[in-house]
C-alpha positions in Angstrom: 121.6 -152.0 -23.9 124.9 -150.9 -25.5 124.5 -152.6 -28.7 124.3 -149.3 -30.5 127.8 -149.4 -29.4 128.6 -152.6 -30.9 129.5 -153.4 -27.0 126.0 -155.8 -25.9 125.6 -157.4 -22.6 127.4 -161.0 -22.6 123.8 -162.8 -22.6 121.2 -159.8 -23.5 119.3 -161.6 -25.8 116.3 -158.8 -26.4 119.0 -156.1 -27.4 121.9 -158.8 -28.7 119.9 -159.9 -31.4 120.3 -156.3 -33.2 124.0 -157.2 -34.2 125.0 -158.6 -37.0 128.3 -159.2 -38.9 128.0 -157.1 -42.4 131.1 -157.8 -44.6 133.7 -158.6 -41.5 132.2 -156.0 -39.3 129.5 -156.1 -36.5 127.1 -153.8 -37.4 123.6 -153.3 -36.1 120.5 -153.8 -37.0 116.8 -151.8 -37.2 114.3 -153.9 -34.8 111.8 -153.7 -38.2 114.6 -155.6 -40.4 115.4 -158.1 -37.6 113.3 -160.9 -40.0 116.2 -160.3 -42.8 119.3 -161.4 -40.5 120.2 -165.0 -41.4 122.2 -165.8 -37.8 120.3 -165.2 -34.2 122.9 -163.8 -32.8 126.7 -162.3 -33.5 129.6 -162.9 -31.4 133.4 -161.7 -31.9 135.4 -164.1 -32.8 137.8 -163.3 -30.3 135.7 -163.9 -27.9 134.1 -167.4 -29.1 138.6 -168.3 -29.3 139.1 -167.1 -26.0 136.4 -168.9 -24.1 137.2 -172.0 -26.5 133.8 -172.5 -27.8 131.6 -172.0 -31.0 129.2 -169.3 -31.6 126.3 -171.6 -31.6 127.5 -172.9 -28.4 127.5 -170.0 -26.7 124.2 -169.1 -28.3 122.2 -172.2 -26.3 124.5 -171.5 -23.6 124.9 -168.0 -22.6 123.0 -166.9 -19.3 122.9 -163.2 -18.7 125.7 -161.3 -17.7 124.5 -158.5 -16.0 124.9 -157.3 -12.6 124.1 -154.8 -10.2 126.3 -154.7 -7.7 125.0 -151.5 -6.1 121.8 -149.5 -6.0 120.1 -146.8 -4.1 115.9 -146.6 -3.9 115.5 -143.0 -3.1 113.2 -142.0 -0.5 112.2 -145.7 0.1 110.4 -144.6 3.4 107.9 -142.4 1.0 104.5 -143.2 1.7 101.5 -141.6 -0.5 98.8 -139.6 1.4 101.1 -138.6 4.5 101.9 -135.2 4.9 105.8 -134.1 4.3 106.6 -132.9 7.3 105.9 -136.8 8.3 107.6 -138.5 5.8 110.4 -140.8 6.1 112.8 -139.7 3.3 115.6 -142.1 3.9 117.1 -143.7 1.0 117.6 -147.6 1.3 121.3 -148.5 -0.5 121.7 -152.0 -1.5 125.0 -153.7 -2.5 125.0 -157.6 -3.5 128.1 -159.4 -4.3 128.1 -160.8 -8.0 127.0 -164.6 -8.1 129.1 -167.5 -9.1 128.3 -167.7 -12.5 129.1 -164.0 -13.5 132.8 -164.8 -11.3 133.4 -167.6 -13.5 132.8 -165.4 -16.8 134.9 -162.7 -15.1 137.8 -165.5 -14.4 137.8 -166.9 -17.7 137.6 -163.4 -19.8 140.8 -163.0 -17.2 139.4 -160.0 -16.0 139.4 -160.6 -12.1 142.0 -158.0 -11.3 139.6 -155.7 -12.7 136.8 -156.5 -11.4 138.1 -156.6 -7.8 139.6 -152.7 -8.3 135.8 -152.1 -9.7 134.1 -153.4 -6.2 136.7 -151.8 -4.0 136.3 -148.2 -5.3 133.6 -146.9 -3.4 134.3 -148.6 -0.4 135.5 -145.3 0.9 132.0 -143.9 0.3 130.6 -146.1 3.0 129.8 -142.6 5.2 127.0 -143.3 7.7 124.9 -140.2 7.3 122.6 -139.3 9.6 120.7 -141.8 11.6 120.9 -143.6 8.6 122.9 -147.7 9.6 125.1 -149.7 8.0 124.3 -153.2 8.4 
């Protein structure tokens, strides 16, 4: 996820382990030629001097840094074998506040103001539609 754009999820390590540092520069690497890439995994160095830390440090170290703050399951009232005109078709929208690790991450990246603009945007969108509830 993303490392194609040199930009991986702090964490990712299925998709992380396709960067690489070729002559100064991330690059990335072909799943097939994974086996030729000396280091597990490549991080910039200025993030490894920001967060104060080594690279292999934050290799045994790193939990995953990925959050979903907001989802929607469309038609999660579907049910299989019942006729349309029966059907339930509302969709269930699901928003969970990011846990204390990822906040910590956030703070020390010095990215909270950020993040806090990010989670207020769609609060305007919070339109109860329907007989659908907010709860």
């Amino acid at each position: 996820m993303f490392s194609h754009l040199l930009c991986p999820i702090l964490g990712d390590e299925l998709y992380c382990n396709r960067l690489t540092e070729i002559g100064g520069r991330p690059a990335t690497v072909q799943p097939k030629d994974l086996h030729r890439i000396r280091q597990k995994r490549y991080f910039p160095q200025a993030l490894t001097d920001h967060l104060g830390v080594t690279a292999l440090e934050l290799q045994k170290a790193m939990p995953l840094y990925c959050h979903v703050h907001s989802t929607v399951f469309p038609r999660f009232g579907w049910m299989v074998g019942r006729p349309k005109s029966e059907q339930d078709v509302a969709d269930l929208y699901a928003n969970v506040p990011p846990p204390q690790h990822f906040l910590s991450m956030v703070e020390a990246l010095e990215m909270s103001d950020e993040l806090a603009r990010y989670l207020h945007e769609d609060e305007g969108e919070d339109k109860v539609v329907g007989g659908d509830e907010k709860f």
